[in-house]
N, C-alpha and C positions, 0 to 999 in steps of 0.2 A: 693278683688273686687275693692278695689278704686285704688288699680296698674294698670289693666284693663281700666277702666273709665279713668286716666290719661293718658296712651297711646291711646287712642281712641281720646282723645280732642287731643291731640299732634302727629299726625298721621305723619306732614310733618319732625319732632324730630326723630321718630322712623325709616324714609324711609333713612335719613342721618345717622342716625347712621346704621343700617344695612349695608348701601354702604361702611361707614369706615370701619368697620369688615370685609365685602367682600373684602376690595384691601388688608388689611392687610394680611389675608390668603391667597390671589392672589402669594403677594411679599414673603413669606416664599417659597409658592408650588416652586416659580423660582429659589428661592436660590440652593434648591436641584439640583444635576446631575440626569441624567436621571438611572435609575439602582438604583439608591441611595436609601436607609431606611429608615424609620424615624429613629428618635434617640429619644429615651425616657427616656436618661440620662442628658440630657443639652445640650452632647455636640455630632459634628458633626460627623454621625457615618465615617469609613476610607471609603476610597475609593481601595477597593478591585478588580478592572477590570485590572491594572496590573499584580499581582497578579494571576487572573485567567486566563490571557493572556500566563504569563512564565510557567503557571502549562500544562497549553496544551501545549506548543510549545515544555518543556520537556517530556509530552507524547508520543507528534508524532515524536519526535527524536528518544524516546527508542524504539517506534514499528517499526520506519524506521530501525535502528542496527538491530532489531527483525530480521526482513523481508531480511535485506541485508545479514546477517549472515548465514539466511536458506537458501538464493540463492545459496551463494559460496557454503554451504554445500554440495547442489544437483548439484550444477556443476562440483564441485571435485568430486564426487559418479560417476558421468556420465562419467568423464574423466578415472578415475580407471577402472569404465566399458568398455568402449572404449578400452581401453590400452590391459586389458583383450582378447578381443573381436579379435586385431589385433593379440597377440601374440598367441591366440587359431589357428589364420587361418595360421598363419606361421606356429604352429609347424602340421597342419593336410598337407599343402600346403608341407612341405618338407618331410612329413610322404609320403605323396601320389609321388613324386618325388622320393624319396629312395625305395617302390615299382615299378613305372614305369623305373628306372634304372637295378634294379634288375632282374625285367621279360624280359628289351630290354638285356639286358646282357647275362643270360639262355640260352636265345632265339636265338640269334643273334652271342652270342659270342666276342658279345663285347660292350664297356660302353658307353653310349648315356649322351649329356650334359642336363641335366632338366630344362624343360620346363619354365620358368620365368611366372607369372601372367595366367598362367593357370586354377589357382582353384578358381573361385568366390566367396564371403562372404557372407556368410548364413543370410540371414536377415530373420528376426521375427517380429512378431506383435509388441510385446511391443519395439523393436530398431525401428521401424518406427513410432511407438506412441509419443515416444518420444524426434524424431528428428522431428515432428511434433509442438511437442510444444515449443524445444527450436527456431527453426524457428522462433513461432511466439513471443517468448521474447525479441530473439535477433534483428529480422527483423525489418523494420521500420513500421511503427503505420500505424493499417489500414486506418483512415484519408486521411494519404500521397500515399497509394495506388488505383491507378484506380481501376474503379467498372468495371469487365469482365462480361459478360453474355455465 
């Protein structure tokens, strides 16, 4: 009680000393970085934003390899397909030529040269689905392209 009664007569004591406690905890809160911890060991906790800097930039590295690696994947699949796809029409394209030689030949009694770009290539859904989308990997960014109506 006479603690009290002391600070009560000494009011303009207690208004100064609070103010010095306030700037003293002021000038610590600054010392910190911003992100920073306390440290409730003495000493100043590290400074870890490096650190969590190089931990992401080698994240987005390995899922960029990730990502680039499935690209080439699907592009070499698509090119085998493709390849596929050309030597399927050649061998139906000379199948259908060694027919129409044969029947002009029967026929006629004599051998006719085959037709060159005669037989057109079968397109399907999923070969235009998918020249669809490499279009728009390959092509340039919608952005840069005019809005048509």
């Amino acid at each position: 009680m006479q603690l009290f009664q002391f600070l009560l007569d000494n009011i303009v004591a207690v208004v100064i000393a609070l103010g010095f406690v306030a700037t003293l905890l002021g000038k610590v809160k600054e010392k910190r970085k911003p992100g920073q911890t306390a440290s409730f060991g003495g000493q100043p906790a590290p400074d870890r934003t490096e650190e969590l800097q190089e931990e992401r930039r080698r994240q987005i590295e390995g899922r960029h390899a990730a990502l680039e690696s499935e690209r080439q994947r699907a592009y070499e699949a698509d090119l085998e397909l493709g390849r596929r796809a050309v030597d399927r029409n050649a061998r139906e394209e000379a199948r259908r030529a060694s027919v129409a030689d044969r029947a002009s030949h029967a026929h006629r009694g004599q051998r006719s040269t085959p037709i060159i770009g005669g037989a057109k290539p079968e397109l399907r859904a999923e070969d235009i689905r998918r020249a669809v989308v490499w279009a728009e990997i390959l092509g340039p960014p919608r952005a840069k392209r005019p809005f048509r109506k």
